[in-house]
C-alpha positions as CSV (number, residue, x, y, z in Angstrom):
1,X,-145.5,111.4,-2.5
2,X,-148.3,109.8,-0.5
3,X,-149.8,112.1,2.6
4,X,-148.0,111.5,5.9
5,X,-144.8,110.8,3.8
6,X,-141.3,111.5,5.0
7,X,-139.2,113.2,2.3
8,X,-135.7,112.4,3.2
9,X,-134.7,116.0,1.2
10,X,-136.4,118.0,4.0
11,X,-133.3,117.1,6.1
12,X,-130.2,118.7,5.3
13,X,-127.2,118.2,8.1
14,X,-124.5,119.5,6.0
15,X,-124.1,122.8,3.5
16,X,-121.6,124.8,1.9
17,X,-121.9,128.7,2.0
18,X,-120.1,131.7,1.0
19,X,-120.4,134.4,3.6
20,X,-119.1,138.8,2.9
21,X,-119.4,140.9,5.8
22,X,-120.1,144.9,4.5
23,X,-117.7,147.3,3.7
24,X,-116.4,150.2,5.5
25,X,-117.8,153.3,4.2
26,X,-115.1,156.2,3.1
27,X,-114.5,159.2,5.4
28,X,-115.4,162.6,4.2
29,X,-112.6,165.3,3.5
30,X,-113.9,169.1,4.1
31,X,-113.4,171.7,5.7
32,X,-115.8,173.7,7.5
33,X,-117.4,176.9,4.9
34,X,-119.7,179.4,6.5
35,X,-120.0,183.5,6.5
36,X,-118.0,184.5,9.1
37,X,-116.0,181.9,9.4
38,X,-113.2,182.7,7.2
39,X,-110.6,179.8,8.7
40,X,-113.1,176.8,9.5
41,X,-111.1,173.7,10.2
42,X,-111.8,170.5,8.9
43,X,-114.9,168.8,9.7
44,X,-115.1,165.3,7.6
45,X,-117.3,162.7,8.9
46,X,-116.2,158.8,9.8
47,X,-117.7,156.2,7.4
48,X,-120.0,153.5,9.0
49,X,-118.4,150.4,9.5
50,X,-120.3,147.3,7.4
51,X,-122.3,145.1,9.0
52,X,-121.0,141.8,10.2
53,X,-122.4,137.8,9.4
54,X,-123.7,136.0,12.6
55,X,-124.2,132.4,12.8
56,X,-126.7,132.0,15.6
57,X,-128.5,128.6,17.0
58,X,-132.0,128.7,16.7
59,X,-133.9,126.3,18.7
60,X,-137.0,126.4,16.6
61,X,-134.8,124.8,13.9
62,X,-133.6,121.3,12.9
63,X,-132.1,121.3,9.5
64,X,-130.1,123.3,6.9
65,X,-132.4,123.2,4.5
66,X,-132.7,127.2,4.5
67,X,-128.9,127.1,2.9
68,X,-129.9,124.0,-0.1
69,X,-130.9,126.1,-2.9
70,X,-128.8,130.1,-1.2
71,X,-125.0,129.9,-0.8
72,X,-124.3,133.6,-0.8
73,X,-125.1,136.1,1.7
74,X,-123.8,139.5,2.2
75,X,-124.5,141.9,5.0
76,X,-125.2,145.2,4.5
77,X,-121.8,148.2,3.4
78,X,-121.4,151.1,6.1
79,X,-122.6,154.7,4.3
80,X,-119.9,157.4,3.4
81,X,-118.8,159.7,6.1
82,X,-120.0,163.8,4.9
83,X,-119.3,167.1,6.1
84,X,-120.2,169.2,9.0
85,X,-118.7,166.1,11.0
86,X,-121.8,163.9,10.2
87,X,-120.5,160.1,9.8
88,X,-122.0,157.6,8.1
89,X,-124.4,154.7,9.2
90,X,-123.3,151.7,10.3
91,X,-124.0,148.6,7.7
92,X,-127.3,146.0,9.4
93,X,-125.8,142.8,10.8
94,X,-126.7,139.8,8.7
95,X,-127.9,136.7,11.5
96,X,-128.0,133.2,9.8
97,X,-129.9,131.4,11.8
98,X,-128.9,127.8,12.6
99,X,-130.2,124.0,14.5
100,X,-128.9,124.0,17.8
101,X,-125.6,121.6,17.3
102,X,-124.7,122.7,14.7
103,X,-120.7,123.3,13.9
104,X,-119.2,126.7,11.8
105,X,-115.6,125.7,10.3
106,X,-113.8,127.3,7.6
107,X,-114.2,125.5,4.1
108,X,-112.1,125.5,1.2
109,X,-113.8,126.0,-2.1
110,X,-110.6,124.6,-4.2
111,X,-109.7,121.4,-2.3
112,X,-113.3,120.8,-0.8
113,X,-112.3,120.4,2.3
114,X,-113.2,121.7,5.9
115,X,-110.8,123.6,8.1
116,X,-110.2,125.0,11.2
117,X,-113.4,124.4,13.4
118,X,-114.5,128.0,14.4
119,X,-117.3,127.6,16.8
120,X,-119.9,124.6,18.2
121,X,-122.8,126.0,18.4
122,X,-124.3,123.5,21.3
123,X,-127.1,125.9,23.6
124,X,-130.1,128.1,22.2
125,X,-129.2,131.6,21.5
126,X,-124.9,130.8,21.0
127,X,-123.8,133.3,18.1
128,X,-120.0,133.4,16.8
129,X,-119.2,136.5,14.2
130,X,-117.7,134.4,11.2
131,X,-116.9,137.6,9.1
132,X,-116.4,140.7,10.4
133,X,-117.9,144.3,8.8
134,X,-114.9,146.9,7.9
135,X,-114.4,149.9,9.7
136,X,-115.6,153.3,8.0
137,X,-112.4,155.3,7.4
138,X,-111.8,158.3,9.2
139,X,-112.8,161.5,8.6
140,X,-109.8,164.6,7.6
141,X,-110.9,165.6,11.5
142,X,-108.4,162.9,12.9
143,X,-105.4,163.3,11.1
144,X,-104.8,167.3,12.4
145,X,-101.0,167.3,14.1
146,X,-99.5,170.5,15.5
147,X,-97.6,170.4,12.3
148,X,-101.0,169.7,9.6
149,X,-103.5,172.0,10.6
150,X,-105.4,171.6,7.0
151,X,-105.1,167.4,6.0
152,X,-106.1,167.2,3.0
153,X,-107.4,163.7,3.0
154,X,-109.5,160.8,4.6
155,X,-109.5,157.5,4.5
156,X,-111.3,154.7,2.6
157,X,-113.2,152.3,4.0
158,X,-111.7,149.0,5.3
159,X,-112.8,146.1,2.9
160,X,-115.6,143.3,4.7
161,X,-114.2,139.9,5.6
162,X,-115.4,137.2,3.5
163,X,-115.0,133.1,3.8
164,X,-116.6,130.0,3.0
165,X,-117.8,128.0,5.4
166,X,-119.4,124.3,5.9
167,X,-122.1,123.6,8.1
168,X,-122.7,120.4,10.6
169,X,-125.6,119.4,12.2
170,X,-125.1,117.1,14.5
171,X,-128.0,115.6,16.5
172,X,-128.2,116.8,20.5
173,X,-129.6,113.3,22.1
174,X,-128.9,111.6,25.3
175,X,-129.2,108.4,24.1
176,X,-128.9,107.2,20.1
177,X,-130.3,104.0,18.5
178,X,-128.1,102.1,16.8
179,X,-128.5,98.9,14.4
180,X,-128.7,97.2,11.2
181,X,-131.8,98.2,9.3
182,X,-134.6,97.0,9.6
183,X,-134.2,95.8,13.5
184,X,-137.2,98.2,14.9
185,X,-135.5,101.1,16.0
186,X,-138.1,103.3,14.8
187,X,-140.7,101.6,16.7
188,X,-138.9,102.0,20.1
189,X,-138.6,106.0,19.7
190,X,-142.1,106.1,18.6
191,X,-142.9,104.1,22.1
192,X,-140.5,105.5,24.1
193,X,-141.5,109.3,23.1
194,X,-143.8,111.1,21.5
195,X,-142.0,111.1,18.1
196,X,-143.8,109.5,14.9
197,X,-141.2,108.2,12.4
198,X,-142.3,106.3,9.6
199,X,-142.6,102.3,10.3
200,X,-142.3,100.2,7.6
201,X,-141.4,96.3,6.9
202,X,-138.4,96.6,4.9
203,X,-135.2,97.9,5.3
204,X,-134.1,101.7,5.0
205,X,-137.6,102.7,6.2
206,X,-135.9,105.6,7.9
207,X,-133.8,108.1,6.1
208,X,-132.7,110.4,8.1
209,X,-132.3,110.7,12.0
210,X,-135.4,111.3,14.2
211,X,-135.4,112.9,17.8
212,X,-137.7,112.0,20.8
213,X,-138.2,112.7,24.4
214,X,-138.5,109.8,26.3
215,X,-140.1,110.8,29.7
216,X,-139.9,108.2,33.2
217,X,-141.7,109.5,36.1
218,X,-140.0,113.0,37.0
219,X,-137.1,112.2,34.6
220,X,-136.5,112.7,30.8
221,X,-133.8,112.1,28.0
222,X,-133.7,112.4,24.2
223,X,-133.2,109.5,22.1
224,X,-132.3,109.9,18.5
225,X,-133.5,107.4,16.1
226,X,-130.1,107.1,13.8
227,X,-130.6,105.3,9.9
228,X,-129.6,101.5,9.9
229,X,-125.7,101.1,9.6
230,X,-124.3,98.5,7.1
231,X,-120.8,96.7,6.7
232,X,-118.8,99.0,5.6
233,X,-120.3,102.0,7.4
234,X,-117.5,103.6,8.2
235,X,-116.1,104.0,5.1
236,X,-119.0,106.1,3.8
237,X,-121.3,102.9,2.7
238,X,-125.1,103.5,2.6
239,X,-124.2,106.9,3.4
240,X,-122.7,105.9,6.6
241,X,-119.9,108.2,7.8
242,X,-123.5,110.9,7.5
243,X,-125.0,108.9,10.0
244,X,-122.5,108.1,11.9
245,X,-121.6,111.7,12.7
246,X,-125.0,112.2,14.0
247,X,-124.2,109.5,17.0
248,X,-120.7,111.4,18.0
249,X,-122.5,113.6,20.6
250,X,-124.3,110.5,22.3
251,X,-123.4,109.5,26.0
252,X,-125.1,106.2,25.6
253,X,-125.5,103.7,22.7
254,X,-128.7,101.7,22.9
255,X,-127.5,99.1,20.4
256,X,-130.9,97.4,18.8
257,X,-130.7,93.9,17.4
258,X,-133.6,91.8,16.0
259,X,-134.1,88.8,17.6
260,X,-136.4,87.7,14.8
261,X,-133.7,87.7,12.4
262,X,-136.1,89.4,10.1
263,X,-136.9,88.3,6.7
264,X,-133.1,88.2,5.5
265,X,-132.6,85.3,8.6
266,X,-129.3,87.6,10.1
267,X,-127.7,86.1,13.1
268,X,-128.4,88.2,16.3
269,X,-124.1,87.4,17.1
270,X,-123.2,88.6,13.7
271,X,-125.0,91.2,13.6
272,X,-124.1,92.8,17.0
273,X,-120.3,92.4,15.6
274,X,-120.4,93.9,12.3
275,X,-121.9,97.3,14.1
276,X,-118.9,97.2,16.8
277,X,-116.4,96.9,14.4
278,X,-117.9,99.9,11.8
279,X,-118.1,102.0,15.5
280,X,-114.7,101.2,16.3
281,X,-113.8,101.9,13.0
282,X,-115.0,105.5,12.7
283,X,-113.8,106.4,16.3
284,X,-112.8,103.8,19.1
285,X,-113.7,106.7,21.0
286,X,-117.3,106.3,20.0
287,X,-117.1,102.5,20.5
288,X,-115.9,103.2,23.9
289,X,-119.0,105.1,24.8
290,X,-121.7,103.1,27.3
291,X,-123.6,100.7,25.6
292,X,-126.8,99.1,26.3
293,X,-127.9,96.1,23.9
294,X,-131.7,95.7,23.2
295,X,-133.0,92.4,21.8
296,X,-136.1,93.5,20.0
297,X,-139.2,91.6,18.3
298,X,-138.5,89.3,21.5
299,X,-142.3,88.1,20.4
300,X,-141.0,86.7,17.2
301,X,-138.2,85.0,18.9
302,X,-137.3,81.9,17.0
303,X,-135.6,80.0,20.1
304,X,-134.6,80.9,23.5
305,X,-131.2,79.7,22.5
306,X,-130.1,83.0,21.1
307,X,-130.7,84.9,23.6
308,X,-127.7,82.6,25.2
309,X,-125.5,83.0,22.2
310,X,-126.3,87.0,22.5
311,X,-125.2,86.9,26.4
312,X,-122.1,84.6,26.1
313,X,-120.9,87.3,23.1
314,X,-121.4,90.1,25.4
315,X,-119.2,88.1,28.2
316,X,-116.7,87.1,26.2
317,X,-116.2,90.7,25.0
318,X,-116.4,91.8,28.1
319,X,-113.4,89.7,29.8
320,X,-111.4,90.4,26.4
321,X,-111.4,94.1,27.2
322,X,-110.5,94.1,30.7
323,X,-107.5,92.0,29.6
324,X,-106.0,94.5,27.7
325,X,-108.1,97.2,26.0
326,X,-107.0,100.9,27.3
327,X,-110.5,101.8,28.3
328,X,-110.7,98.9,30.6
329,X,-110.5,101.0,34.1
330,X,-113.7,102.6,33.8
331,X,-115.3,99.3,31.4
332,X,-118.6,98.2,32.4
333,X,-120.0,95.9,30.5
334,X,-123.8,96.4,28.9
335,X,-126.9,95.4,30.2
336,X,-129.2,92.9,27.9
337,X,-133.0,93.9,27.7
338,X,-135.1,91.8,25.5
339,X,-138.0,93.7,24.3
340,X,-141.1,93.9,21.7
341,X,-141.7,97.4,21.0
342,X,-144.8,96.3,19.9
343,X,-145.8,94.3,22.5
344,X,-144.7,96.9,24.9
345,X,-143.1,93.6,26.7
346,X,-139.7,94.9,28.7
347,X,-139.9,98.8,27.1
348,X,-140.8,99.7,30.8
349,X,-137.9,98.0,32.2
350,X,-135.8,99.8,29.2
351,X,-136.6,102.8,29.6
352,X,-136.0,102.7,33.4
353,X,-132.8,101.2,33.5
354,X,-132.0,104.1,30.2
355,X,-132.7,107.3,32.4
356,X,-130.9,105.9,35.5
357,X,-127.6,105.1,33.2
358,X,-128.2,109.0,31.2
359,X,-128.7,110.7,34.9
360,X,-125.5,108.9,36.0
361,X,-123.6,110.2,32.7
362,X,-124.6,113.8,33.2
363,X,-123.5,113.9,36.7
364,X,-120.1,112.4,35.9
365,X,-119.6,115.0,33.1
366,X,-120.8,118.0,35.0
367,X,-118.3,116.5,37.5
368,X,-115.6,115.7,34.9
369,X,-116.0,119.6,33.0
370,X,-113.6,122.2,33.8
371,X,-114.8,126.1,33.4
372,X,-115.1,126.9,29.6
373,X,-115.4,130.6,28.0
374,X,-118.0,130.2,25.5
375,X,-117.4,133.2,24.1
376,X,-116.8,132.3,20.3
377,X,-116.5,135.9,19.1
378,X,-113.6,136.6,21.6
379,X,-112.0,133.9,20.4
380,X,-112.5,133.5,17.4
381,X,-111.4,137.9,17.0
382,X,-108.3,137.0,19.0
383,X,-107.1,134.2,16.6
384,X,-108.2,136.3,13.8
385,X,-106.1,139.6,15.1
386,X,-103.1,137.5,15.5
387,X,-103.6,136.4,11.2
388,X,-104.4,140.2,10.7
389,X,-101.0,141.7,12.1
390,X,-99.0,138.6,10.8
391,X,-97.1,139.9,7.4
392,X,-94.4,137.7,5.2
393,X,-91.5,139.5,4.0
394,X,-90.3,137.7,0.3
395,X,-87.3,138.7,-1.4
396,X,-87.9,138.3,-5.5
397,X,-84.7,139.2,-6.1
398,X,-82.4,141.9,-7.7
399,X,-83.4,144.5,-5.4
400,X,-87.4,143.7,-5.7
401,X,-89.3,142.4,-2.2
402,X,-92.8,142.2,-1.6
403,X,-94.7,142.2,1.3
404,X,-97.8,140.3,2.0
405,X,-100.6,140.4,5.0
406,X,-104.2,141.1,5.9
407,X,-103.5,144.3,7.4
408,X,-100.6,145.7,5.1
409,X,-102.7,145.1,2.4
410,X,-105.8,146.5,4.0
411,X,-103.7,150.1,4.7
412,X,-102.5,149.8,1.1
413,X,-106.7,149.5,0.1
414,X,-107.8,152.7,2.2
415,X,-105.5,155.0,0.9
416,X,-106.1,157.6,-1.5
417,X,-103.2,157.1,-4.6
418,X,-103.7,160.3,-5.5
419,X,-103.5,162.2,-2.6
420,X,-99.5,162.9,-1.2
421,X,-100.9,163.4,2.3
422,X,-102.9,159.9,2.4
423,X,-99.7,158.1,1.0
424,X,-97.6,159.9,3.6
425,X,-99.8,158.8,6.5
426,X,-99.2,155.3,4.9
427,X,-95.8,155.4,5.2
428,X,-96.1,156.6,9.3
429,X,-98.2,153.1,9.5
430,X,-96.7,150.9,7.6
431,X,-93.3,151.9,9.6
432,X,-95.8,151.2,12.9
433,X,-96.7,148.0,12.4
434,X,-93.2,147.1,11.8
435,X,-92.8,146.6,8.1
436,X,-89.8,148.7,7.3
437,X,-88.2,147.1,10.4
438,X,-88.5,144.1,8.8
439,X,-87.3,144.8,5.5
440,X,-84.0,145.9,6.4
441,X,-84.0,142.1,8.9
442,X,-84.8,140.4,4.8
443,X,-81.7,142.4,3.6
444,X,-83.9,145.6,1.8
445,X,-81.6,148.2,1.1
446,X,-82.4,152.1,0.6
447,X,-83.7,152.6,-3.2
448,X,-85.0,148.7,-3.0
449,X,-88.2,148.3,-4.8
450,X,-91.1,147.2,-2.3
451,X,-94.4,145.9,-3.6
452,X,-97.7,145.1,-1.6
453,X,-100.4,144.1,-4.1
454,X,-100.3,146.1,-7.5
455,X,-98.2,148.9,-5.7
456,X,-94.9,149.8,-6.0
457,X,-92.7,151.9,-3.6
458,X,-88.7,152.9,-3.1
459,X,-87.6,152.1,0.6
460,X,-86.2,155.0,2.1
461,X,-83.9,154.7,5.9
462,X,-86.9,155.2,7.7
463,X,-89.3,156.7,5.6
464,X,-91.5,155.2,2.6
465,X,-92.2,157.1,-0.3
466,X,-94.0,156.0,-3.4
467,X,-91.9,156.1,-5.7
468,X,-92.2,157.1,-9.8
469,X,-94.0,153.6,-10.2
470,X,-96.6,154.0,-7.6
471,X,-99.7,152.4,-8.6
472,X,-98.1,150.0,-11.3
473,X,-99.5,147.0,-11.4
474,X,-97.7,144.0,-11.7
């Protein structure tokens, strides 16, 4: 590759990773042993609770390509609680460090597909928690009742969260050029700002989307430079659904057409339709967005007569939307600038009229936003409590039900199988969070078989005891 090349690999707006929080460490069981202390009580430690995974956006970032080659990460496990009441350290926090704009949802690994959206990660520093560390398990200290003066037991550590997730970048611009290739749009950022994307005479010369900021007087916006779309764009042509997506968080379209008709001899009409139709295709809200049209290589201009045709298409779309269209109320048609970016002929002009129209747009939405909560991790904990404490209740048949739930199962995980006390604290929990409650709604009858993952236990009216199966798997 030639010095002063672009390589199109250095951006990467889209990954899959797999993400584990750490582990809970275990709580300690002892009891306090020194000379003269002939009845020391217990004095187990807590385990540390694992360290959790942070998506954060990092401004001194623009692409994924930290995540091309990695798809694991795994914060640090939580250390075991010991005696003489000393707990265990907390795991590290892992912090993957993101562009700003980028998006965190849920992925599935199976059906490749992406799922619920879990945080927009839009302003410098925004974090969301996208799996949580487990909680060290408690030392034999917290489970003393007037009735157990000596327990006999701790808990385990509470397993780490762990998902996969797909990262989005989607470019933060005021304003994004739009065209076919090939129509100059590369040489109006590098005018209008101080970015330096590769020019070339022939199409495709950009790859991947630039960013500039374009400055007019006291005033100043960012324009994105955004790959040439094709016919068929929006159903993932040329690779156009990619850059499409990076256009979505635009206020204003400033739609580029060449008026030379470059060396293929398009139409300036055609063209300007073919790009309408792939915008309205992907999202008529995107093709609703403001739009400013910019006839560019106006010095290569073959005729004056198509800059007519140009403004008697922009009319007559014009009257057909306020005719009908459901966007019609707030419709104003776009300006025509005819410009060499080259020249520098009407880029002044341009740029003038492109700050006024972004100014407007950022008043109206500051106007138009009502107060948001930002707060991701609150959120995103709530949902994720609600999913904890759900459980399901099946009925297998002839006397056999099992139960199924994130935090069911997790209780099931931190007890010691061994131990009678732990599995009798179990019981007191389960019979808490409403499980037994529930059994007996699904039809459970005493001496019923009860399963939650490889475990086995007899439902008794209002107690659970492991029964002689306990710890059978499956």
């Amino acid at each position: 590759m030639a010095a002063g090349e672009e390589n199109p690999d250095l951006f990467i707006d889209q990954v899959h990773i797999h993400v584990k929080a750490g582990d809970g460490g275990a709580g300690c069981m002892s009891f306090r042993r020194e000379a003269y202390v002939p009845k020391g009580g217990p004095d187990g430690g807590d385990g540390g609770s694992g360290g959790n995974v942070v998506v954060q956006a990092d401004p001194s970032l623009s692409s994924l390509i930290d995540y091309r080659f990695q798809h694991h990460f795994q914060a640090q496990r939580g250390t075991h609680g010991q005696g003489a009441k000393k707990h265990g350290a907390n795991g590290q926090d892992l912090v993957l460090r993101v562009p700003i704009g980028t998006q965190v949802a849920l992925y599935d690994e199976t059906s490749r597909t992406a799922g619920e959206l879990i945080a927009d990660l839009t302003a410098a520093g925004q974090r969301v928690i996208v799996a949580r560390g487990g909680q060290g398990g408690l030392g034999n200290t917290h489970f003393v009742t007037a009735t157990r003066r000596a327990p006999a037991f701790a808990e385990l550590g509470e397993p780490a969260e762990e998902n996969w997730l797909e990262l989005t970048v989607k470019l933060m611009a005021d304003a994004a050029l739009i065209g076919m290739p090939s129509v100059g749009k590369s040489s109006l950022i590098a005018y209008m700002s101080a970015a330096r994307p590769k020019i070339a005479d022939y199409p495709f010369t950009t790859l991947v989307p630039n960013l500039g900021v374009a400055r007019v007087g006291e005033e100043s916006f960012v324009v994105a430079d955004i790959p040439g779309l094709i016919e068929g764009a929006s159903a993932g042509r040329g690779l156009g659904t990619e850059f499409l997506r990076h256009i979505e968080r635009s206020a204003l379209l400033l739609h580029v057409i060449d008026a030379s008709g470059s060396w293929e001899g398009r139409d300036v009409v055609t063209d300007y339709q073919v790009i309408r139709q792939e915008l309205a295709s992907y999202s008529p809200e995107l093709a609703a967005r403001p739009e400013i049209v910019v006839l560019n290589k106006i010095d290569l201009l073959p005729e004056p007569a198509i800059i007519e045709r140009l403004q008697a298409e922009l009319l007559e779309r014009a009257l057909a939307r306020v005719d009908g269209n459901e966007f019609a109320a707030d419709y104003e048609p776009p300006r025509l600038f005819c410009v060499s970016a080259v020249t520098g002929e009407g880029m002044d002009a341009l740029m003038r009229a492109t700050a006024d129209r972004v100014r407007e747009l950022r008043l109206a939405a500051a106007a138009a936003a009502l107060p948001t909560n930002d707060s991701y991790d609150q959120i995103w904990e709530m949902r994720q409590r609600e999913r904890d404490r759900a459980f399901t209740v099946a009925n297998l048949g002839g006397g056999v039900f099992r139960v199924s739930g994130k935090a069911v199962e997790r209780m099931v995980i931190q007890t010691e199988w061994d131990n009678e006390e732990a599995i009798a604290h179990l019981q007191h929990r389960l019979e808490a969070l409403g499980v037994e409650k529930a059994l007996l709604a699904a039809g459970a009858q005493n001496g019923d078989e009860i399963r939650i993952l490889g475990r086995a236990f007899a439902l008794q009216t209002s107690l659970w005891s492991a029964d002689d199966e306990a710890g059978e798997r499956e």
